[in-house]
Backbone atoms as SQL, in Angstrom:
CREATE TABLE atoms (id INTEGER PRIMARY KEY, chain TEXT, resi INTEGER, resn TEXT, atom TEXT, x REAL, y REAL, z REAL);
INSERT INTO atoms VALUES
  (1, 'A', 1, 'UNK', 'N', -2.757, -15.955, -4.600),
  (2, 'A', 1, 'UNK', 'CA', -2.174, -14.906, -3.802),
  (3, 'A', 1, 'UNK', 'C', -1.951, -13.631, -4.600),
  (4, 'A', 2, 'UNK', 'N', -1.955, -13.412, -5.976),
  (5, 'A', 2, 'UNK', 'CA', -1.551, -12.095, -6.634),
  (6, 'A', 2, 'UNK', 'C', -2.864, -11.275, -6.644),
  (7, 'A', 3, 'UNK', 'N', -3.982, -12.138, -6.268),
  (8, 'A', 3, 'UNK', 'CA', -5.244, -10.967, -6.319),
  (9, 'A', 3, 'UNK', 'C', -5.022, -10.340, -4.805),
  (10, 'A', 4, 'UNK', 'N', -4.099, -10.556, -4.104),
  (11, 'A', 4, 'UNK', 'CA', -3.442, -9.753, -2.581),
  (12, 'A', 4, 'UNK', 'C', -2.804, -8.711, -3.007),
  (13, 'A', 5, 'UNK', 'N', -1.935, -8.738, -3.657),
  (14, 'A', 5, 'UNK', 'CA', -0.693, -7.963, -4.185),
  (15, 'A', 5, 'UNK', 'C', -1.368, -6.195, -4.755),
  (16, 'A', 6, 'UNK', 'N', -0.960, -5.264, -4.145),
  (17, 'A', 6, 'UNK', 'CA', -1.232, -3.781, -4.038),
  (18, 'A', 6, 'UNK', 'C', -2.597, -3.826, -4.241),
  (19, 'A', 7, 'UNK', 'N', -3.047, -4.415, -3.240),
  (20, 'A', 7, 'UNK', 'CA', -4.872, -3.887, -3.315),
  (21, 'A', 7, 'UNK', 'C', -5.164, -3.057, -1.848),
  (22, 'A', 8, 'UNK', 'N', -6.136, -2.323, -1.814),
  (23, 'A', 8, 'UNK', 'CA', -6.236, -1.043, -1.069),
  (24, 'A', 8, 'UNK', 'C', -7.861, -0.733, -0.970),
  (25, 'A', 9, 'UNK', 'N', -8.488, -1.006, 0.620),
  (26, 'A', 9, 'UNK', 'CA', -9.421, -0.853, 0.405),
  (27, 'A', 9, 'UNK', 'C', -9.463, 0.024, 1.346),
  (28, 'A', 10, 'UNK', 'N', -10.200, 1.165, 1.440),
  (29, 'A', 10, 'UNK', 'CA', -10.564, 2.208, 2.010),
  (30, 'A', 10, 'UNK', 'C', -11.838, 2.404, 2.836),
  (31, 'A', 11, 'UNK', 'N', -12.286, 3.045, 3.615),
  (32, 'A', 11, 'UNK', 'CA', -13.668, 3.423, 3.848),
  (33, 'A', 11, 'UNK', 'C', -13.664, 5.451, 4.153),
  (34, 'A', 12, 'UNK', 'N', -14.612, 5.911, 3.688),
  (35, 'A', 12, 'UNK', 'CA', -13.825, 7.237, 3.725),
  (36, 'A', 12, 'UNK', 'C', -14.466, 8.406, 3.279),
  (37, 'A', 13, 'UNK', 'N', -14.419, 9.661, 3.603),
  (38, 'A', 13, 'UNK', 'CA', -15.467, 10.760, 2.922),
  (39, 'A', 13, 'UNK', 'C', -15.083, 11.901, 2.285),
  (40, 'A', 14, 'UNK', 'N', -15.419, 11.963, 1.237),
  (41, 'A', 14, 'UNK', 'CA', -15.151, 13.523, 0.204),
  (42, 'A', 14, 'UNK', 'C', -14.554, 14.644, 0.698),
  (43, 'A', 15, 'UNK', 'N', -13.638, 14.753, 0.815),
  (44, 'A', 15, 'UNK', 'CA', -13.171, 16.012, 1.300),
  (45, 'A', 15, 'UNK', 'C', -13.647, 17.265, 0.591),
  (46, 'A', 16, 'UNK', 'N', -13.951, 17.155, -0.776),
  (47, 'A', 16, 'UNK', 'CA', -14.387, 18.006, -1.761),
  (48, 'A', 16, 'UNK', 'C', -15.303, 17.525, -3.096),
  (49, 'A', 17, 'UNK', 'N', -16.083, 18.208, -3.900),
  (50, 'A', 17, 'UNK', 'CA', -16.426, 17.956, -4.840),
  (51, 'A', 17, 'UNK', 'C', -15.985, 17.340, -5.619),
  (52, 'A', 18, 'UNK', 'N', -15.909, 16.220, -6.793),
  (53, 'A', 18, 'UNK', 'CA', -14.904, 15.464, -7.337),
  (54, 'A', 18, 'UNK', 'C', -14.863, 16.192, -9.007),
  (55, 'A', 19, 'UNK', 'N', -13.509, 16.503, -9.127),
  (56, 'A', 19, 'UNK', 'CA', -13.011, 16.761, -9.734),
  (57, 'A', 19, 'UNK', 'C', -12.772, 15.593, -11.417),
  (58, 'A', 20, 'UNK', 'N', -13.553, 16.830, -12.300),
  (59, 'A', 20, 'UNK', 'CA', -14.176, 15.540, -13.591),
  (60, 'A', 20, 'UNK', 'C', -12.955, 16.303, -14.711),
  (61, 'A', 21, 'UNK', 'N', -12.042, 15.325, -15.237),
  (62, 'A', 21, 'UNK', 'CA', -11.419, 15.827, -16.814),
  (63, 'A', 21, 'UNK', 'C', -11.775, 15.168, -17.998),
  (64, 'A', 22, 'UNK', 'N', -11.804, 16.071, -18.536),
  (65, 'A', 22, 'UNK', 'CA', -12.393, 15.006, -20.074),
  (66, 'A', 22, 'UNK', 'C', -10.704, 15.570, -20.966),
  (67, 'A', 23, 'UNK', 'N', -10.969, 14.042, -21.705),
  (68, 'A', 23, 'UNK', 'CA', -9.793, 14.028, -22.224),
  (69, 'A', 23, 'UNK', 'C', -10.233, 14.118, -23.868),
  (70, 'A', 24, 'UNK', 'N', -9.560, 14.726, -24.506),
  (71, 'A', 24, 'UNK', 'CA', -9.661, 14.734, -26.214),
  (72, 'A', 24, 'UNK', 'C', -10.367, 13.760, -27.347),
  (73, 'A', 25, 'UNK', 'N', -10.107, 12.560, -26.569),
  (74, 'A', 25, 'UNK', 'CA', -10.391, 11.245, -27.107),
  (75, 'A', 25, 'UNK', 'C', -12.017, 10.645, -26.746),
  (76, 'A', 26, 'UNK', 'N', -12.470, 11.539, -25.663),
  (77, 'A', 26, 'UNK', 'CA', -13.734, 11.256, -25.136),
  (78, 'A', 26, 'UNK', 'C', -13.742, 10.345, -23.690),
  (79, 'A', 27, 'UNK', 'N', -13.058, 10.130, -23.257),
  (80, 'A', 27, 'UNK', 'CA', -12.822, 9.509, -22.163),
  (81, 'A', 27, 'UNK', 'C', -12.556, 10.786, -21.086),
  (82, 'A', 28, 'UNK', 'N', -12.856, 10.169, -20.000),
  (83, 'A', 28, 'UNK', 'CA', -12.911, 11.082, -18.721),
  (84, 'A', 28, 'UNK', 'C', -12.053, 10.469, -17.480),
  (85, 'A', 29, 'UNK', 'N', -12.009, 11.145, -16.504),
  (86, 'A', 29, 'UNK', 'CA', -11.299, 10.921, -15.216),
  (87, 'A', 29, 'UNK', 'C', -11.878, 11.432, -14.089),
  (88, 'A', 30, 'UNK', 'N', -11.517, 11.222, -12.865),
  (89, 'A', 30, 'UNK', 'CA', -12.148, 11.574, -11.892),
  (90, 'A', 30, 'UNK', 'C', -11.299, 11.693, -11.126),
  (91, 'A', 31, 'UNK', 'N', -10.797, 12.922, -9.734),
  (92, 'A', 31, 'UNK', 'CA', -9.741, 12.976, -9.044),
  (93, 'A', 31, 'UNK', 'C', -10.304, 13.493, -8.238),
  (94, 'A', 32, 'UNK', 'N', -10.521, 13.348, -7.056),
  (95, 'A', 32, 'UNK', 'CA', -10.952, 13.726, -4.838),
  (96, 'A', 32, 'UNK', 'C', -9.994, 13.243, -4.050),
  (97, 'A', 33, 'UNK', 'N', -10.624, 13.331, -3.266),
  (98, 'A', 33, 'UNK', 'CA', -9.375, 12.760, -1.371),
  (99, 'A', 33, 'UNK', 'C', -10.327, 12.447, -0.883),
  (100, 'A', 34, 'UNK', 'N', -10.468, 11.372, 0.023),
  (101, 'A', 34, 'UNK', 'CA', -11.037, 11.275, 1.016),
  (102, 'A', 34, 'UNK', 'C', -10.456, 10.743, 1.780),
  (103, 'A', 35, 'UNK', 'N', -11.363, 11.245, 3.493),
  (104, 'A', 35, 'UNK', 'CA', -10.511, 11.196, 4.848),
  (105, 'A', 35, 'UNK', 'C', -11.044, 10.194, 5.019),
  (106, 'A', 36, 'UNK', 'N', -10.084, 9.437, 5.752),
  (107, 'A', 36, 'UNK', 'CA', -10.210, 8.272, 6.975),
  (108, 'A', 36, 'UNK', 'C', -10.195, 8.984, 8.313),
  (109, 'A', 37, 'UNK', 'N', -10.505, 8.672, 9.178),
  (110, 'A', 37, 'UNK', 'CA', -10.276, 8.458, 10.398),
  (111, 'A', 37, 'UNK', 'C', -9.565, 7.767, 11.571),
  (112, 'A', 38, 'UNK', 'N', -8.931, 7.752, 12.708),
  (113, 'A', 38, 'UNK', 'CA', -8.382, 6.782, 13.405),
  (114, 'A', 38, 'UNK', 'C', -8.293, 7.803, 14.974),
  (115, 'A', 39, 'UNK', 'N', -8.059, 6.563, 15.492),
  (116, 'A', 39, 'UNK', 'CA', -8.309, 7.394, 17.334),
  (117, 'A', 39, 'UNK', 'C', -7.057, 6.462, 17.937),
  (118, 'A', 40, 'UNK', 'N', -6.740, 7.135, 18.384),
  (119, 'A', 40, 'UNK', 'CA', -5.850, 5.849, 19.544),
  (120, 'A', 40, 'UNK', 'C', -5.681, 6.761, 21.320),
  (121, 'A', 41, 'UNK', 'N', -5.381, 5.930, 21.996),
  (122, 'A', 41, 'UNK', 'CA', -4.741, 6.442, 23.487),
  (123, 'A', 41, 'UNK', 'C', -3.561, 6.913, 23.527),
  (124, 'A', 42, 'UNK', 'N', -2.951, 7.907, 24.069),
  (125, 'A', 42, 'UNK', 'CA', -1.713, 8.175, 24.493),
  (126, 'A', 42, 'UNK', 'C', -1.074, 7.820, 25.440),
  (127, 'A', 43, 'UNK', 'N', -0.122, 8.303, 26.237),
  (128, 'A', 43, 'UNK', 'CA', 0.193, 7.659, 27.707),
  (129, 'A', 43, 'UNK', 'C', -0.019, 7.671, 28.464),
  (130, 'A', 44, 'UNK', 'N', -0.911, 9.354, 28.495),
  (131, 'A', 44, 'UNK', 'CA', -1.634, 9.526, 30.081),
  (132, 'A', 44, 'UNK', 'C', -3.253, 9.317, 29.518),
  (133, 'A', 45, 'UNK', 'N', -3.693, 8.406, 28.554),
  (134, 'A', 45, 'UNK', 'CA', -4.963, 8.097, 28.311),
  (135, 'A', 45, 'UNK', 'C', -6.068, 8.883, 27.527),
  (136, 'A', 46, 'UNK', 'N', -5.476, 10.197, 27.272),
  (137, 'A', 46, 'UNK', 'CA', -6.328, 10.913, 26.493),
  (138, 'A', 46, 'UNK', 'C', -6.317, 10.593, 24.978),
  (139, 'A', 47, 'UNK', 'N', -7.650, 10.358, 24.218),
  (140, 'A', 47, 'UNK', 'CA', -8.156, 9.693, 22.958),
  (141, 'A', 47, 'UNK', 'C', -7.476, 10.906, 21.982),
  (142, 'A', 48, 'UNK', 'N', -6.795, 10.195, 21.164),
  (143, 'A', 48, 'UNK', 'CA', -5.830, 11.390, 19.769),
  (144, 'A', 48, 'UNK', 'C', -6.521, 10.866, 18.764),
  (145, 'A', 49, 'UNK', 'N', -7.593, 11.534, 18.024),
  (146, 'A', 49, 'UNK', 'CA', -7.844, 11.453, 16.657),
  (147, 'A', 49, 'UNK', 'C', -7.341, 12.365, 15.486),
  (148, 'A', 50, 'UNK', 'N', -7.319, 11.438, 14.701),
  (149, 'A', 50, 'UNK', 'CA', -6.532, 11.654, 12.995),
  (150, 'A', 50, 'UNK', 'C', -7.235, 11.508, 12.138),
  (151, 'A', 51, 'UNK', 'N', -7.262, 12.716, 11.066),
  (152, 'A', 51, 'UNK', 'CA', -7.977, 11.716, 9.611),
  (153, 'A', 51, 'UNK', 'C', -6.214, 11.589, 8.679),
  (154, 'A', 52, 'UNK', 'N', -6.715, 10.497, 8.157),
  (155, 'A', 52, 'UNK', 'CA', -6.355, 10.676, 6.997),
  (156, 'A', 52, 'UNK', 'C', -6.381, 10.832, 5.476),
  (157, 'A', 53, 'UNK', 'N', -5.356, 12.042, 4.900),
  (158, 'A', 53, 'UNK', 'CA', -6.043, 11.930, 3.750),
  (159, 'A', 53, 'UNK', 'C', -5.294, 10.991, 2.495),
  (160, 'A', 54, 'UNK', 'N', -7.016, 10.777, 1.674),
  (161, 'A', 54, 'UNK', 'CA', -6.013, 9.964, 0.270),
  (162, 'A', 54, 'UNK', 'C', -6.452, 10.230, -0.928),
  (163, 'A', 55, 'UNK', 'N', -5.286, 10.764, -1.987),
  (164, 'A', 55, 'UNK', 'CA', -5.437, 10.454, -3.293),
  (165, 'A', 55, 'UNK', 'C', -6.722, 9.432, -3.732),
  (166, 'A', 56, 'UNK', 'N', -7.469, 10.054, -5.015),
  (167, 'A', 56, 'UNK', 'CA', -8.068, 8.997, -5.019),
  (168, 'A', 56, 'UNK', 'C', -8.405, 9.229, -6.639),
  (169, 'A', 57, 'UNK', 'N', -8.072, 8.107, -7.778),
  (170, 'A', 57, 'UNK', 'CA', -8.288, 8.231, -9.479),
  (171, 'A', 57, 'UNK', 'C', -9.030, 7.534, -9.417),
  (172, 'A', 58, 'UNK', 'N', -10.370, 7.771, -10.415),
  (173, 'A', 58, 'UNK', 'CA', -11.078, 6.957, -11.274),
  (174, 'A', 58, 'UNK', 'C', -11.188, 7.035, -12.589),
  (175, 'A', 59, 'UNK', 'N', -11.223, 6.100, -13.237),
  (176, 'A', 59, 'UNK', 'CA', -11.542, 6.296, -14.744),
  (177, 'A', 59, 'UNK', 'C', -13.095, 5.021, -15.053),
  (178, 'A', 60, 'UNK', 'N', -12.657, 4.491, -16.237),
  (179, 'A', 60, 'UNK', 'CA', -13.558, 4.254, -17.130),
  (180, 'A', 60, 'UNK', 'C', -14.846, 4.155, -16.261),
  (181, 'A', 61, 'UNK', 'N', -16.016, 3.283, -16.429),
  (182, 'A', 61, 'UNK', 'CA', -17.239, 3.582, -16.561),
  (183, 'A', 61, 'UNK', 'C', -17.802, 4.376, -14.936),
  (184, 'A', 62, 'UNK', 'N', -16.546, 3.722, -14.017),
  (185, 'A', 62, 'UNK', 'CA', -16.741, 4.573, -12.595),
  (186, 'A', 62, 'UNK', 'C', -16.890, 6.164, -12.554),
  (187, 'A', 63, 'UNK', 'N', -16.401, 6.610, -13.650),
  (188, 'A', 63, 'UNK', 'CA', -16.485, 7.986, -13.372),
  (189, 'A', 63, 'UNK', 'C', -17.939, 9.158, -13.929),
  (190, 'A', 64, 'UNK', 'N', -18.507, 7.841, -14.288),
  (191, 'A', 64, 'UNK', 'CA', -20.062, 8.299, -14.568),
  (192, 'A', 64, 'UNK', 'C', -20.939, 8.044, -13.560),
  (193, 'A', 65, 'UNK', 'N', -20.236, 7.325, -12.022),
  (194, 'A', 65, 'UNK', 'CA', -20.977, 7.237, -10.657),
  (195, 'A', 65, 'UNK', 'C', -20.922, 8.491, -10.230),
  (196, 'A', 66, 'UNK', 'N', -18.752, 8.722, -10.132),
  (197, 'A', 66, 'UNK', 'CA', -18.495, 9.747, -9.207),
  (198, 'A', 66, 'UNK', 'C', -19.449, 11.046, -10.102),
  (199, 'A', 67, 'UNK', 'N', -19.448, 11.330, -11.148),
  (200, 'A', 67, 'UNK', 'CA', -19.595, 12.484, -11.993),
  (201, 'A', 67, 'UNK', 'C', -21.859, 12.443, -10.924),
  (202, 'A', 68, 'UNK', 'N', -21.885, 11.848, -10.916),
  (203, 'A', 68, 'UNK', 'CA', -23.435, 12.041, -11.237),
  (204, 'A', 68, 'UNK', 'C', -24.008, 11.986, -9.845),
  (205, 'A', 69, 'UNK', 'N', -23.120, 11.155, -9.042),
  (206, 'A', 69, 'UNK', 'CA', -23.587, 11.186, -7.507),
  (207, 'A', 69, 'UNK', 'C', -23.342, 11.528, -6.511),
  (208, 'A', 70, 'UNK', 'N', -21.609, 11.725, -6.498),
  (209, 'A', 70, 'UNK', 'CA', -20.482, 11.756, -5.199),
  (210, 'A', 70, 'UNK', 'C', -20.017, 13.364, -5.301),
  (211, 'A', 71, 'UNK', 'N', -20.253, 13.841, -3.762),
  (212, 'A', 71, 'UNK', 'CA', -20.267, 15.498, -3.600),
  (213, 'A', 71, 'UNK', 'C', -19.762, 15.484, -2.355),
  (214, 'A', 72, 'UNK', 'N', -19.010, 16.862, -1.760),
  (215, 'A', 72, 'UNK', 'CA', -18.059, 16.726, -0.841),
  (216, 'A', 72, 'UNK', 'C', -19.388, 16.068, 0.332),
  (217, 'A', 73, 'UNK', 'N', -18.366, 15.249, 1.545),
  (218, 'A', 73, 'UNK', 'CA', -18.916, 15.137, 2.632),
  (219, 'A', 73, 'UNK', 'C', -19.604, 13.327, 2.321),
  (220, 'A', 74, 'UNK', 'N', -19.844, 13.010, 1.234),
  (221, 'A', 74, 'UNK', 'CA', -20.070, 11.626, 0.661),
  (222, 'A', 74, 'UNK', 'C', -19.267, 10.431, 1.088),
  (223, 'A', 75, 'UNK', 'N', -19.690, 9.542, 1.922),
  (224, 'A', 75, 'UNK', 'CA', -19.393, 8.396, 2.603),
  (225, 'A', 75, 'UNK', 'C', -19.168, 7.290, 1.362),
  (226, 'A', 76, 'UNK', 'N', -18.217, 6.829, 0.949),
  (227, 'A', 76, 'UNK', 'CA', -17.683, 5.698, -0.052),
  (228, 'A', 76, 'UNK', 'C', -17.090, 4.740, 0.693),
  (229, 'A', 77, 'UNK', 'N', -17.086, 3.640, 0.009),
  (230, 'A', 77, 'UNK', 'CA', -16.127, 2.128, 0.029),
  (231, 'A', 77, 'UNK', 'C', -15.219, 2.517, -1.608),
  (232, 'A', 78, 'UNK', 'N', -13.884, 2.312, -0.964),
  (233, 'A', 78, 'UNK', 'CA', -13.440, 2.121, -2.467),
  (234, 'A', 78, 'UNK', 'C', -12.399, 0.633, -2.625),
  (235, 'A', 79, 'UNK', 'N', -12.164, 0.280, -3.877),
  (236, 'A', 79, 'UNK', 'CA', -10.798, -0.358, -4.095),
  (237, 'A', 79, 'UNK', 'C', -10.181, -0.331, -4.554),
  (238, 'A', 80, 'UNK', 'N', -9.199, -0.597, -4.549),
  (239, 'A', 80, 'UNK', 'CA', -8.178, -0.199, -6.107),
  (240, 'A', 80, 'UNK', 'C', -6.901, -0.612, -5.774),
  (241, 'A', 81, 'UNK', 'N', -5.777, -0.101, -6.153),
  (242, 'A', 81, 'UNK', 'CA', -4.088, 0.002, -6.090),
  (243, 'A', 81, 'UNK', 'C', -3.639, 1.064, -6.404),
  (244, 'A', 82, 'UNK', 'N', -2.844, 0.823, -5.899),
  (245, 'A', 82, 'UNK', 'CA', -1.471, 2.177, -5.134),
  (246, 'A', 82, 'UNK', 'C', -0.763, 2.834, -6.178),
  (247, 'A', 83, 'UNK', 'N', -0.744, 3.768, -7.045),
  (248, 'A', 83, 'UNK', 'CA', 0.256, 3.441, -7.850),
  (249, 'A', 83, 'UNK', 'C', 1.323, 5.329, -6.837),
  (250, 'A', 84, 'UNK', 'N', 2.498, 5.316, -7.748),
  (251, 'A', 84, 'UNK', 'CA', 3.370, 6.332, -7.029),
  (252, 'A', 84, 'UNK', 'C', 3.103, 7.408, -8.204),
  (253, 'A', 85, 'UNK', 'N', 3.290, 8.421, -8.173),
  (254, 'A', 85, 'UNK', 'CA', 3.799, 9.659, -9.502),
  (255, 'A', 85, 'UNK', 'C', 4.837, 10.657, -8.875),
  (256, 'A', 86, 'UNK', 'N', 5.589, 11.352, -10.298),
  (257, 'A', 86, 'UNK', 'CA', 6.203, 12.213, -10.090),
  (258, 'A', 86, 'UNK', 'C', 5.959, 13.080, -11.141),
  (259, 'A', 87, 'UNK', 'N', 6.415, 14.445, -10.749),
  (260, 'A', 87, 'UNK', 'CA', 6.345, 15.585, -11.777),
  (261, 'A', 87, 'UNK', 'C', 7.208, 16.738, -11.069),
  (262, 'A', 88, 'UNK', 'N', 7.642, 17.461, -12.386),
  (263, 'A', 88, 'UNK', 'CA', 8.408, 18.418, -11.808),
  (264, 'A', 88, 'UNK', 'C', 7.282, 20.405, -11.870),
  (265, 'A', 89, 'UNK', 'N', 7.072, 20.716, -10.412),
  (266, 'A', 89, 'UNK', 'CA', 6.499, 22.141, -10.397),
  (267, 'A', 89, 'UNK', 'C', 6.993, 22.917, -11.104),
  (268, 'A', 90, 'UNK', 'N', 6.173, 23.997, -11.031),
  (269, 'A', 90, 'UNK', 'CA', 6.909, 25.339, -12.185),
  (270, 'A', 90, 'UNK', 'C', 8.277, 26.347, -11.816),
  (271, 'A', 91, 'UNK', 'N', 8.381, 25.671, -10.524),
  (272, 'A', 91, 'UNK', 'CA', 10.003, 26.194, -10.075),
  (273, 'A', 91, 'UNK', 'C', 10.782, 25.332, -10.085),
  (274, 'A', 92, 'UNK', 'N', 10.839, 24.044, -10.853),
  (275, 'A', 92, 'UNK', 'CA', 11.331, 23.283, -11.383),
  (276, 'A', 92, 'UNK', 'C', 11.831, 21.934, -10.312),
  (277, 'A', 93, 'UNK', 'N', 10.843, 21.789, -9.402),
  (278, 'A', 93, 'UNK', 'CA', 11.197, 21.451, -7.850),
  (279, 'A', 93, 'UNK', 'C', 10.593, 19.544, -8.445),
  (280, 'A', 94, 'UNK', 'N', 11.616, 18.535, -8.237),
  (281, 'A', 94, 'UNK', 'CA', 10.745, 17.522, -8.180),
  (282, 'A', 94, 'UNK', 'C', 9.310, 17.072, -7.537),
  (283, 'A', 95, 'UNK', 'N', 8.319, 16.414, -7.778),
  (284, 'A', 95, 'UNK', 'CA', 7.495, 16.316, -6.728),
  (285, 'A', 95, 'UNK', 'C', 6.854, 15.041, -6.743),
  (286, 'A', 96, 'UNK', 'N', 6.023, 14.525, -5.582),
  (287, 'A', 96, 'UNK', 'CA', 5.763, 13.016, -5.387),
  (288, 'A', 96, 'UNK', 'C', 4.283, 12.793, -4.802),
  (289, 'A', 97, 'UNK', 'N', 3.697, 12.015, -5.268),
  (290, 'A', 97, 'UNK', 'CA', 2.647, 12.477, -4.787),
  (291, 'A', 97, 'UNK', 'C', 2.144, 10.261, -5.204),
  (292, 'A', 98, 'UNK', 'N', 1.695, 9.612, -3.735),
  (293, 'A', 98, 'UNK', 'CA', 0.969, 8.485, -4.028),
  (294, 'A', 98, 'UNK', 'C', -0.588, 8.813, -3.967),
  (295, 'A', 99, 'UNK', 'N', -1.294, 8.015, -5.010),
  (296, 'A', 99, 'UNK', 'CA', -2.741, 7.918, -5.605),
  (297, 'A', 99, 'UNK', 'C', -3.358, 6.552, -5.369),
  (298, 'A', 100, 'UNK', 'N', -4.302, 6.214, -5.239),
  (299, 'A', 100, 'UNK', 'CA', -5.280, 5.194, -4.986),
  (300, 'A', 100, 'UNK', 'C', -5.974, 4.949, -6.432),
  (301, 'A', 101, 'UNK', 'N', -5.736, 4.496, -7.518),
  (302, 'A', 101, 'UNK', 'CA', -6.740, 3.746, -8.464),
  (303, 'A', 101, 'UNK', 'C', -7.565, 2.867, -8.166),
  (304, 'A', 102, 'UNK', 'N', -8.974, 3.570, -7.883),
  (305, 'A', 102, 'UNK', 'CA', -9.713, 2.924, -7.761),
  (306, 'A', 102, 'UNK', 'C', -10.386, 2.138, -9.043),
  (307, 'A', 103, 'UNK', 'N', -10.789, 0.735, -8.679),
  (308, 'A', 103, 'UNK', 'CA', -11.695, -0.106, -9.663),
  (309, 'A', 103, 'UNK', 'C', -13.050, -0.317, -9.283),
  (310, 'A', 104, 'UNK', 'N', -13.265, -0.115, -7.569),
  (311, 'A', 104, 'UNK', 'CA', -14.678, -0.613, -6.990),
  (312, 'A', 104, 'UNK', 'C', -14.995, 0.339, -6.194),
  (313, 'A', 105, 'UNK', 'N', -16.307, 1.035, -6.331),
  (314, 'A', 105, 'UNK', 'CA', -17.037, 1.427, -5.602),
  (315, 'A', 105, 'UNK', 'C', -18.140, 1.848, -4.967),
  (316, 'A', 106, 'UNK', 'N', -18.295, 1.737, -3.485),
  (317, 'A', 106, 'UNK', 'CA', -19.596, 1.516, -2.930),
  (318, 'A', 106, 'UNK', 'C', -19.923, 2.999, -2.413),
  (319, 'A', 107, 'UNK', 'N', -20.616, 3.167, -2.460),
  (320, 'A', 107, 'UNK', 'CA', -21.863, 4.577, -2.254),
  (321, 'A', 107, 'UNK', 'C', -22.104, 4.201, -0.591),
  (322, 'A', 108, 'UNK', 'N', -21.536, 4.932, 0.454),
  (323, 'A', 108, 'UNK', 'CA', -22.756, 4.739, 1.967),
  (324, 'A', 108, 'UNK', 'C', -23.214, 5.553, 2.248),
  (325, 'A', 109, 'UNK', 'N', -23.068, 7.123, 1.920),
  (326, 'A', 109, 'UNK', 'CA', -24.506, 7.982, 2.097),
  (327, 'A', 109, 'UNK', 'C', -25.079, 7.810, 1.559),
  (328, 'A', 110, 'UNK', 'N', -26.432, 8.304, 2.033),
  (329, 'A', 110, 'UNK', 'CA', -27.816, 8.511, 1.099),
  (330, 'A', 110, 'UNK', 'C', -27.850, 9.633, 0.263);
């Protein structure tokens, strides 16, 4: 049961170009959003669609997929876990922001 525990699978598309950091040490990162979608009925029957958006980190060898293949509008499978962050803005304002670490991912555009 702990391979259950904060796993997060997505289906979902680039909102933007993915965003590559290289870090000092030689290691890199990868940071995008991508939207979901969802539809439901209301009360008098008219269809309400939503995307939603999500945080989304990659690191080690994944980020030589996103870096080389994945561009806004790009259809993915991802997986990963949830983690939370905080940081404080430059007006000294707390801030919160949940992320998706991804470990797996699948390519569905061409």
């Amino acid at each position: 049961m702990n391979a259950l525990r904060n796993k997060v699978q997505l289906i979902g598309r680039l909102g933007q170009d993915p965003e590559i950091i290289n870090f000092d040490d030689g290691n890199k990162m990868a940071k995008f959003s991508i939207a979901t979608d969802d539809s439901y009925k209301d009360k008098e029957g008219n269809k309400i669609e939503r995307a939603y958006w999500h945080h989304i980190i990659v690191r080690g060898g994944l980020v030589t997929v996103v870096e080389n293949y994945l561009s806004k509008g790009k259809e993915i499978a991802i997986e990963g876990k949830l983690t939370n962050r905080t940081w404080e803005d430059k007006a000294g304002f707390k801030r919160y922001t949940t992320e998706i670490i991804a470990n797996e991912l699948l390519m569905l555009s061409k």
